[in-house]
C-alpha positions in Angstrom: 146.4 73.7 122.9 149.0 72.4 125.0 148.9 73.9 129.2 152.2 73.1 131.4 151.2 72.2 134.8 154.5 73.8 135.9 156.1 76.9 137.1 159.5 75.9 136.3 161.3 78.9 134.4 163.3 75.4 133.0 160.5 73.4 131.5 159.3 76.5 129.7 162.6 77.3 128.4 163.2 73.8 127.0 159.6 74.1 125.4 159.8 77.3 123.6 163.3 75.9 122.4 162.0 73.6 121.5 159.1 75.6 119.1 156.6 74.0 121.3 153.7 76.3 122.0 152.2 76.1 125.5 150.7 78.2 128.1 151.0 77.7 131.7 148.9 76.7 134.4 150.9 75.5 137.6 149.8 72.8 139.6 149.9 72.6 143.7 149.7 69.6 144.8 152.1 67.9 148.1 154.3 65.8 146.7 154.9 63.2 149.2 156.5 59.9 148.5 153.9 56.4 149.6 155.7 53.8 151.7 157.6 51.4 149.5 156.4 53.4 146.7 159.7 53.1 143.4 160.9 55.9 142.3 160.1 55.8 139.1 156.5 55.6 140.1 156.8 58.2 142.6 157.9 60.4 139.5 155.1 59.4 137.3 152.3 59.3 139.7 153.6 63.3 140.3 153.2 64.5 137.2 149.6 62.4 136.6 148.4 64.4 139.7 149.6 67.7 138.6 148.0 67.6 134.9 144.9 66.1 136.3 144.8 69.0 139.0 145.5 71.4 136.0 143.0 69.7 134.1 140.1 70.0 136.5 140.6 73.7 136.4 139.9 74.5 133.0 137.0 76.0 131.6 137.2 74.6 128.1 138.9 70.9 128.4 137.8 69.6 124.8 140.8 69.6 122.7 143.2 70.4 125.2 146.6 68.8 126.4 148.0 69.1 129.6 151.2 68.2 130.1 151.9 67.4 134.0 156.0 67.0 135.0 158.1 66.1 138.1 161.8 65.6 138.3 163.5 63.5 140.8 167.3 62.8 141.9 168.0 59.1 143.0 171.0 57.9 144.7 170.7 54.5 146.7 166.9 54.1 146.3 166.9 57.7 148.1 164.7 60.3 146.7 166.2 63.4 146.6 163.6 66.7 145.9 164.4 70.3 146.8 166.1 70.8 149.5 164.3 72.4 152.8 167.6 74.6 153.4 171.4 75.2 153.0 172.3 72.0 155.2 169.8 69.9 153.6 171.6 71.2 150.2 175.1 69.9 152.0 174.0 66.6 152.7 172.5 66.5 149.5 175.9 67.2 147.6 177.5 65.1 149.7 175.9 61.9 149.0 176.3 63.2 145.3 180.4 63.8 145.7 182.3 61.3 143.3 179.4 58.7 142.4 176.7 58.0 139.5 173.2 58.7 140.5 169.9 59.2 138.5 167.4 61.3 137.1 164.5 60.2 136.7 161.3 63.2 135.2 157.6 61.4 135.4 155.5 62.8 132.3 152.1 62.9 132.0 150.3 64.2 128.7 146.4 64.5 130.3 143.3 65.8 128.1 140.2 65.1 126.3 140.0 65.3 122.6 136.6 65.4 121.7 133.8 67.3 119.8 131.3 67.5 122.7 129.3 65.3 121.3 132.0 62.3 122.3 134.3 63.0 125.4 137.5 60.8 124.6 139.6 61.4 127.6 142.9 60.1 127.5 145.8 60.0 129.8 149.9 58.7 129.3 152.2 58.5 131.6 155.8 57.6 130.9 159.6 58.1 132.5 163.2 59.4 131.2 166.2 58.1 133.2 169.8 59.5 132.8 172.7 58.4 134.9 174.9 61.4 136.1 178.7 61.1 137.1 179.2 64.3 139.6 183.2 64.1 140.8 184.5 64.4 144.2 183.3 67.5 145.9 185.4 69.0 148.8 183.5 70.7 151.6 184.4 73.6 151.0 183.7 74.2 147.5 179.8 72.6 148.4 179.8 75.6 150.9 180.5 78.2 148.0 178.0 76.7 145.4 175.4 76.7 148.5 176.1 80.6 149.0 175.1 80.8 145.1 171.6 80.2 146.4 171.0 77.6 142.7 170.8 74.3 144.6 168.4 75.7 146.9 165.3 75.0 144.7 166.2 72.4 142.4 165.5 69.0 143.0 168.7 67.2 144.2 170.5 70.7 145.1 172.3 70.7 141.9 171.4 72.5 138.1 173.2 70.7 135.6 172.6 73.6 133.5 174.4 76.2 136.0 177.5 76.1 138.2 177.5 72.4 138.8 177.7 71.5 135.1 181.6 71.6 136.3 180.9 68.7 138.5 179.4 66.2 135.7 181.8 64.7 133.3 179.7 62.1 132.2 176.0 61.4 132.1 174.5 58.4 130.1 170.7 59.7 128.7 168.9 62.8 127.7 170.3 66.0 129.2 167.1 67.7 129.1 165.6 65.3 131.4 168.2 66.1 133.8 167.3 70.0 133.3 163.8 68.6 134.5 162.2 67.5 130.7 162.9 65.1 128.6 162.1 67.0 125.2 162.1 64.0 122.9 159.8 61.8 125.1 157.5 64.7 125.5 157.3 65.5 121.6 156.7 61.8 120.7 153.9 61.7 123.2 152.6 64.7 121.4 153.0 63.7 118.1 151.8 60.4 119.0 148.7 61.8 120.2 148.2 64.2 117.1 148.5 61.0 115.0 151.9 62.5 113.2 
């Protein structure tokens, strides 16, 4: 049984599109960046604390997965999350407007696959990149996708999936993993796992 440490209406939808089963069991934990800490590692060290807090929690670990996931937006070595508010979103988009940047979704596949006779705990933690283009955004047209309310709760005020897939005419990687899961990587972790 596989348990998504993630609330994200996105995630789920790429997993059930996927014909991955899952239930879901979100994680709380602060996601603060460490001083000097890359973000790649930010991203992975994320999702390994959300499937471990996940995994704690459950009453029956033997032969469950959990898979923990965090998405990040990078543009010169800033991290980008959600934003705290509509001019947090503007600055965002801003620093966006007219240049590549990168997406960068920390996986974790967390769980303990024995017969309770032998715990075999396992953990594996791996990263999808993707480069984005976005084009030049005028002020004004930032202010109207703002008003939408979408960027306000996805990490680097932007869904690629939404309005602002107007803004990207080029991205170089998996477009799930900019939608916040990199599908492939997740099901060759799985399948990995399964022995497959």
């Amino acid at each position: 049984m596989l348990v998504l440490a993630s609330a994200s209406p996105r995630r789920q939808e790429l997993l059930r599109n996927a014909g991955i089963p899952f239930a879901v069991q979100p994680a709380d934990i602060p996601e603060v960046r460490r001083q000097g800490e890359a973000p790649g590692d930010f991203a992975m060290r994320l999702a390994r604390e959300k499937a471990w807090a996940v995994f704690q929690q459950l009453s029956t670990p033997a032969g469950t997965l959990v898979l923990g996931a965090d998405t990040i937006v990078v543009v010169d070595n800033e991290v980008l999350g959600k934003p705290t508010g509509p001019e947090d979103a503007f600055r965002m988009l801003r620093l966006l407007s007219g240049r590549w940047h990168q997406v960068i979704t920390g996986v974790c596949l967390l769980g303990d696959i024995s017969d309770n006779a032998q715990p075999q705990p396992f953990a594996k933690a791996a990263a999808e990149t993707t480069n984005v283009l976005f084009s030049a955004l005028g002020d004004e047209e930032i202010r109207q996708y703002i008003a939408t309310r979408e960027p306000l709760d996805k990490a680097g005020a932007y869904a690629i999936q939404g309005m602002a897939s107007r803004w990207v005419p080029k991205i170089e990687g998996d477009y799930f993993n900019v939608m916040g899961l990199p599908v492939a990587l997740v099901w060759r972790m799985l399948c990995a796992q399964s022995g497959r």
